[in-house]
C-alpha positions as CSV (number, residue, x, y, z in Angstrom):
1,X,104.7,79.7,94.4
2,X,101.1,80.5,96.1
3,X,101.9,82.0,99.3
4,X,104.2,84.9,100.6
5,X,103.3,87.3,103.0
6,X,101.2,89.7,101.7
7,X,101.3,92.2,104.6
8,X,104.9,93.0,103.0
9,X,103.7,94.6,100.3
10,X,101.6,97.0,102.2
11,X,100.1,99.4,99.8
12,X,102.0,99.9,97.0
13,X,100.5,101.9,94.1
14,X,100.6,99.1,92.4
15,X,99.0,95.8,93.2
16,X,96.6,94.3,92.1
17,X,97.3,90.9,94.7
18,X,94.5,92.3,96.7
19,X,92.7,89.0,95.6
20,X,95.2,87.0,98.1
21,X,95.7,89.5,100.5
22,X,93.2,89.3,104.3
23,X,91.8,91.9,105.9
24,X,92.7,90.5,109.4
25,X,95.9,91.2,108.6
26,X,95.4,94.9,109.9
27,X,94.8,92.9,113.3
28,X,98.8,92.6,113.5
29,X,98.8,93.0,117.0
30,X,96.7,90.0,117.7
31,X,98.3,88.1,115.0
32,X,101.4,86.7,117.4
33,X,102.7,84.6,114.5
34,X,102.9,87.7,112.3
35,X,104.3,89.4,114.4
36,X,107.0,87.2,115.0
37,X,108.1,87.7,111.6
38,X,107.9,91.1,111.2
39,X,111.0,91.1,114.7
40,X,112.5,89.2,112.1
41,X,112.1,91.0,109.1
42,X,112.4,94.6,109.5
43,X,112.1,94.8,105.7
44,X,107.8,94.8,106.2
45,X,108.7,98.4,106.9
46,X,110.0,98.8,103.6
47,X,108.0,100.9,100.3
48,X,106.2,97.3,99.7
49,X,104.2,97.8,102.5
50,X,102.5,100.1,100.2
51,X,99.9,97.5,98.7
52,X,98.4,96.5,101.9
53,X,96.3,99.8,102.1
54,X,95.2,99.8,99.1
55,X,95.4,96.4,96.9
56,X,94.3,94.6,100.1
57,X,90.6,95.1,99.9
58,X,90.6,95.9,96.5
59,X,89.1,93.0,95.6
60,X,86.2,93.3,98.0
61,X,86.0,97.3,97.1
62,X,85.6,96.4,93.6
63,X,83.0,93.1,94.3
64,X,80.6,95.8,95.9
65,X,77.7,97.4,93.5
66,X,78.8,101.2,93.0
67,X,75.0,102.0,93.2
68,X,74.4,104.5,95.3
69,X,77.9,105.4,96.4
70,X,77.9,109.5,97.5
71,X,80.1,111.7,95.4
72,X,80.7,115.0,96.8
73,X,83.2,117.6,95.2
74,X,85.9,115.7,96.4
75,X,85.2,112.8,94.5
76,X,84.6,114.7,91.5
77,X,87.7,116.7,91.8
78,X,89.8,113.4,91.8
79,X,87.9,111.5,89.1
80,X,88.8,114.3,86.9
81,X,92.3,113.8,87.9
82,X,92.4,110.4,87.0
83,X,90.5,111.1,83.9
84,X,93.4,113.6,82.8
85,X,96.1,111.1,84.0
86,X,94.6,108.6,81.6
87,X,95.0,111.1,78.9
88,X,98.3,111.5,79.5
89,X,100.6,110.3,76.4
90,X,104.4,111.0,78.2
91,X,105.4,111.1,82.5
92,X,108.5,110.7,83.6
93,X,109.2,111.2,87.1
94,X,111.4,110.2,90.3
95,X,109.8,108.9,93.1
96,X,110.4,109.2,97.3
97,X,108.9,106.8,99.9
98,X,108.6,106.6,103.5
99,X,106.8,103.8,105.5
100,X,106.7,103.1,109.5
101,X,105.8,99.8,110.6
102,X,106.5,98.2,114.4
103,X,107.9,101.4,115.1
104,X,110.7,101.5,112.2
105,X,110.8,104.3,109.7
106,X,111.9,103.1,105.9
107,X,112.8,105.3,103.3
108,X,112.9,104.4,99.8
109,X,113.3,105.8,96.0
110,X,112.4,104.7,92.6
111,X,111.4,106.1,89.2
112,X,108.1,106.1,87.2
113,X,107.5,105.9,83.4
114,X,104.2,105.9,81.5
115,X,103.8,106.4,77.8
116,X,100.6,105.9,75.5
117,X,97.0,107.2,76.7
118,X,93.9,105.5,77.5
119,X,94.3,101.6,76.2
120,X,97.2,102.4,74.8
121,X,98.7,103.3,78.2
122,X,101.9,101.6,79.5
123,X,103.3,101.9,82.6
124,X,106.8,101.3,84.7
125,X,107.6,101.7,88.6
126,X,110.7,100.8,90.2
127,X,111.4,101.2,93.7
128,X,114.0,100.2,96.1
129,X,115.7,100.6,99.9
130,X,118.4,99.2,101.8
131,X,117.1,96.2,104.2
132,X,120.1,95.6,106.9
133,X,122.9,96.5,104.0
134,X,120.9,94.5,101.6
135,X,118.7,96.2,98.8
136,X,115.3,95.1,98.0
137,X,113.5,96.1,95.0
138,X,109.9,96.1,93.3
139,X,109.5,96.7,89.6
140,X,105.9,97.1,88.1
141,X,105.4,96.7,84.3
142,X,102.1,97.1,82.6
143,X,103.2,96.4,78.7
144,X,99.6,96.7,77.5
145,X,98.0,93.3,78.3
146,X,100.3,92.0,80.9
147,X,100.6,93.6,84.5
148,X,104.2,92.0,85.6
149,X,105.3,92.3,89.5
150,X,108.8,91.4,90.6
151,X,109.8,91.7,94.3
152,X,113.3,91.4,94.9
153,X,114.2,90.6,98.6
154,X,116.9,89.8,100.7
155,X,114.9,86.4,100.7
156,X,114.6,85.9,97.4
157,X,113.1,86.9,94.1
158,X,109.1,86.3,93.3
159,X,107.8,87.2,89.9
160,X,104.2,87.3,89.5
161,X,102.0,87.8,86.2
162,X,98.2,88.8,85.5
163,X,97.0,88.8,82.2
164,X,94.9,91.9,82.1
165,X,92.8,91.6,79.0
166,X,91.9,87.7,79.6
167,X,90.7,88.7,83.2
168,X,88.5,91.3,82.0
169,X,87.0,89.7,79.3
170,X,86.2,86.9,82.2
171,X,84.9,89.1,84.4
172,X,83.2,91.1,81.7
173,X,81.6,87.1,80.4
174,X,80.4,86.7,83.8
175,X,78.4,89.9,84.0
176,X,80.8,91.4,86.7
177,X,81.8,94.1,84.2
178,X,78.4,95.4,82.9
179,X,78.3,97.4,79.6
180,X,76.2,99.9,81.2
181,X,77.9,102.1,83.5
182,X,77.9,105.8,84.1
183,X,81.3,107.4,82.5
184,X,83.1,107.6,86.4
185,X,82.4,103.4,86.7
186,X,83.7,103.1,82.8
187,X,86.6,105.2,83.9
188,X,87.4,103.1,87.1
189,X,87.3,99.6,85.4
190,X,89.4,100.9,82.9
191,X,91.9,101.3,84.8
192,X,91.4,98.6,87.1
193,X,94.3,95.9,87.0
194,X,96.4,97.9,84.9
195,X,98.8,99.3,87.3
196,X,100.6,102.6,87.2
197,X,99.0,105.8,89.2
198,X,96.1,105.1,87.1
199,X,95.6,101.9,89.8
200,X,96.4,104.2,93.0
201,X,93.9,106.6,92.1
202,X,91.0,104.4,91.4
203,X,92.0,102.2,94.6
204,X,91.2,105.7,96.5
205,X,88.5,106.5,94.5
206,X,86.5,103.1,95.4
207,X,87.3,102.9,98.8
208,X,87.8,107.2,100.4
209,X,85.2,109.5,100.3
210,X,87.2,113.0,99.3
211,X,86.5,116.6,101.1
212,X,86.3,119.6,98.8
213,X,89.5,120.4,97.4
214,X,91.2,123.3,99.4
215,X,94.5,125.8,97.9
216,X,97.8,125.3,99.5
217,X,101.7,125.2,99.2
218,X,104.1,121.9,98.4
219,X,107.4,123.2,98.5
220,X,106.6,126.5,96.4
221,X,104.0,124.9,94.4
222,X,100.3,125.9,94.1
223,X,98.5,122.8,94.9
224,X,94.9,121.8,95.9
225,X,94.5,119.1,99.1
226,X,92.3,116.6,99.2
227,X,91.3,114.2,102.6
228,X,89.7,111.4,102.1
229,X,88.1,109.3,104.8
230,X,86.9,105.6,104.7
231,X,83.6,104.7,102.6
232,X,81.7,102.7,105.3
233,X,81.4,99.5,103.5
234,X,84.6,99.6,103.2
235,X,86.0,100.3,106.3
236,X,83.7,97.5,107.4
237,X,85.4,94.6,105.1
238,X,89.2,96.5,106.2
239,X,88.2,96.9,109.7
240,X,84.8,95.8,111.3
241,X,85.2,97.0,114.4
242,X,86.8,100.4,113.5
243,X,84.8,104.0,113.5
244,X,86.5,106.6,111.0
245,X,84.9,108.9,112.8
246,X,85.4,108.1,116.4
247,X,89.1,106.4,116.6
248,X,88.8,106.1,119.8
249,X,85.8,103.9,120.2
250,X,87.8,100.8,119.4
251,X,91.5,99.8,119.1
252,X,92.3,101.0,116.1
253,X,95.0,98.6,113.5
254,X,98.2,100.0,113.9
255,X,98.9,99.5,110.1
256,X,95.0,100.4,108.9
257,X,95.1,104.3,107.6
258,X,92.8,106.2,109.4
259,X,92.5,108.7,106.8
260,X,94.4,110.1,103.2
261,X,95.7,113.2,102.3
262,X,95.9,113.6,98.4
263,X,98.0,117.2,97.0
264,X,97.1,117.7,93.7
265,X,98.9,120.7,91.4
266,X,95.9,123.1,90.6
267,X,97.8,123.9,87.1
268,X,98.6,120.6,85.9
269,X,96.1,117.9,88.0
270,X,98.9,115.6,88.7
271,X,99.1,114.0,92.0
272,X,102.2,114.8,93.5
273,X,102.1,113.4,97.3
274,X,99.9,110.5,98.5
275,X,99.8,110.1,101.9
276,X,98.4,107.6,104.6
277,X,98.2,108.5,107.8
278,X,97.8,106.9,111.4
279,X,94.7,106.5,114.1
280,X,97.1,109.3,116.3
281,X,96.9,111.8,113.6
282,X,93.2,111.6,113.1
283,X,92.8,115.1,114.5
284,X,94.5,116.3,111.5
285,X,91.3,116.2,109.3
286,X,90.1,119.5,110.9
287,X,92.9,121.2,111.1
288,X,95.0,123.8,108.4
289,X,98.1,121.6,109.2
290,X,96.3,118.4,107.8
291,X,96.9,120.2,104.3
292,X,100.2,119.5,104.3
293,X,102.3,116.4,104.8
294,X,102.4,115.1,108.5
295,X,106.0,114.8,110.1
296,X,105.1,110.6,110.9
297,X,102.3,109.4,108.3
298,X,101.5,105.9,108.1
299,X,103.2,106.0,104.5
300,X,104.0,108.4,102.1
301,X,104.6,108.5,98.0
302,X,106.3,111.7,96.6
303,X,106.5,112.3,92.8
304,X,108.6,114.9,91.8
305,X,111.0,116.0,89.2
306,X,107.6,115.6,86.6
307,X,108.4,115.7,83.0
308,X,105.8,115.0,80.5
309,X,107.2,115.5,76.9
310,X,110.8,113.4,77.8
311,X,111.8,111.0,75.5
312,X,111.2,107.3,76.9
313,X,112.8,104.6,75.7
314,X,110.2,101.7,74.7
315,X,112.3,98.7,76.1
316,X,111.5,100.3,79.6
317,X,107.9,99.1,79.3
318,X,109.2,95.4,78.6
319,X,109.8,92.7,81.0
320,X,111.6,89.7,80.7
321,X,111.5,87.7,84.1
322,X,114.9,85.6,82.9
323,X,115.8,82.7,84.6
324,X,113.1,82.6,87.5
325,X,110.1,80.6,88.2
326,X,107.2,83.0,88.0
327,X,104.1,82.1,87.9
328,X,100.6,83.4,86.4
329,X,97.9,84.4,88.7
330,X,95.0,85.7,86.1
331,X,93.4,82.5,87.2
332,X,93.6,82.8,91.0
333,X,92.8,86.5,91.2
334,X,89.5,85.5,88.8
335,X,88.5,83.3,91.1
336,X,88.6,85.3,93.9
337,X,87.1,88.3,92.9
338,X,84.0,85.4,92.0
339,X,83.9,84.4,95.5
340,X,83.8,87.6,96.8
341,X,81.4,89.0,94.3
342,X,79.0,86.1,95.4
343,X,79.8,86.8,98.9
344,X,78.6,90.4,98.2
345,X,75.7,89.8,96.6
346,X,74.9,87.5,99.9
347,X,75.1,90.0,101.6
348,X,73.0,93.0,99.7
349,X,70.3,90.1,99.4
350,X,70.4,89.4,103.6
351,X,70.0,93.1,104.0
352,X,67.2,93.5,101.9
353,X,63.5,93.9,103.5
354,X,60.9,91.4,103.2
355,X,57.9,92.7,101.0
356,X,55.5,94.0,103.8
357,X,52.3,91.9,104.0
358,X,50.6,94.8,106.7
359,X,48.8,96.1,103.3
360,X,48.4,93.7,100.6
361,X,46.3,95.4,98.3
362,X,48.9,98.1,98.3
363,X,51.0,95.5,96.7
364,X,48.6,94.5,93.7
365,X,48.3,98.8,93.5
């Protein structure tokens, strides 16, 4: 199976099927076919819509040179997070969703596992809702070298593997991965592919620029907030014609983020609340209210009920796919993170000035 429609899956922590996903599909409104099937499917308002956001361009994030990227505070202050969440040996925790989409509200729940730190790391999400009395499901496994998707819809069942280790040892072969990078880029590509909230965090590393990290309350708990707003280059592959910092200067994707609020606990660094957030609640970035969760956000992940020395049981990081035709797409997610890598580098070399010719013996100088 090569196609299904990627704008269902929204932007899950999880995925890593940003190599097939397009960044026109933020232009839903002018995508009249689309559209059509979202009337028909009120299910693309469902959790999955969580890998749009942030698999969808992931790809393209990742194809772009780091060099020179800003880091402020921000940045730091969520590397570090990541860093510590990689170090993590044990995480149990129950998850809460809720996504709008054409209007519609979904709510869903699920359950996260990881175990093992570092390379060792293995990882488990399962989520589900009720579509129209049906349930739909999505199950995430990362067993150590295999990063297994199953989506289970009132359509049907798709089952999708990537082979984690042979990609990056392709991409590493082709120079994509270089072998000198700072210890924030060696962070990032090692968790890159390999799913869990490992993936989430480096997706919003690559693509947000983060604020300074300011105190607040979740429900009782001391936490810092962090809003991050688009990186230029990559609001510009997302969203061409969309200003970040002037919504208003252009129709703005009704299912592009405007911005991301990220709540952190200050004692432990765990992320507890992701949240995307609409074009209409853009004047939230400079307010004290933007600290906390908005009433209608775009979509929302909330991990709670965090345990970090429960026993897990190891068969929860195993998949067996059963009697269903899945398919492996290590091959077609290489490929496309090639094209786009080329596609890059086209574009850093059209940029680039001519050598000036107005002094040439400041050349041979």
């Amino acid at each position: 199976m090569r196609e299904f429609p990627s704008e269902l899956f929204g932007y899950s922590p999880v995925g890593y099927w940003s190599a097939r996903c397009d960044p026109n599909l933020w232009q839903i409104r002018q995508n009249q076919q689309r559209k059509s099937i979202l009337r028909g499917l009120p299910l693309r308002g469902f959790l999955f819509i969580s890998v749009l956001m942030l698999a969808c361009g992931a790809t393209a994030a990742h194809a772009q040179s780091t060099a020179g990227v800003n880091l402020g505070a921000g940045d730091d202050f969520l590397t570090e997070v990541l860093a510590t969440m990689e170090r993590r040996a044990n995480v149990s925790a129950k998850l809460r969703h809720q996504s709008r989409l054409a209007g519609e509200t979904q709510l869903g729940h699920g359950h996260f596992w990881q175990q093992g730190a570092g390379p060792q790391r293995t990882t488990r999400w399962e989520m589900q809702t009720q579509v129209a009395g049906e349930t739909a499901s999505y199950v995430q496994v990362y067993d150590g070298r295999y990063l297994w998707t199953d989506r289970h819809l009132p359509s049907g069942r798709q089952v999708h593997r990537l082979d984690v280790t042979n990609l990056q040892n392709r991409l590493r072969n082709t120079n994509r991965l270089s072998s000198d990078l700072t210890e924030r880029a060696s962070l990032l590509d090692a968790a890159e592919f390999r799913g869990g909230i490992s993936q989430l965090l480096t997706e919003l590393l690559t693509r947000y620029q983060f604020d300074s990290p300011r105190p607040t309350q979740l429900n009782g708990l001391a936490v810092n907030a962090l809003v991050g707003r688009w990186r230029p280059e990559q609001l510009a592959v997302m969203s061409p014609e969309s200003d970040a910092a002037n919504p208003d200067s252009a129709p703005w994707p009704e299912q592009l983020p405007h911005h991301v609020l990220v709540l952190v606990g200050q004692s432990n660094l765990f992320p507890y609340v992701t949240e995307f957030r609409r074009s209409d609640d853009a004047y939230l970035t400079e307010t004290l209210a933007g600290l906390k969760p908005a009433p209608d956000p775009l979509v929302r992940y909330e991990i709670f009920e965090v345990h970090f020395a429960d026993a897990i049981d190891a068969t929860v990081f195993e998949f067996k796919p059963g009697a269903v035709d899945w398919s492996d797409e290590t091959t077609l997610v290489f490929e496309k993170l090639s094209a786009q890598q080329a596609v890059a580098a086209a574009r850093v070399a059209d940029k680039t000035p001519p050598p000036s010719t107005a002094n040439p013996s400041a050349a041979v100088r």
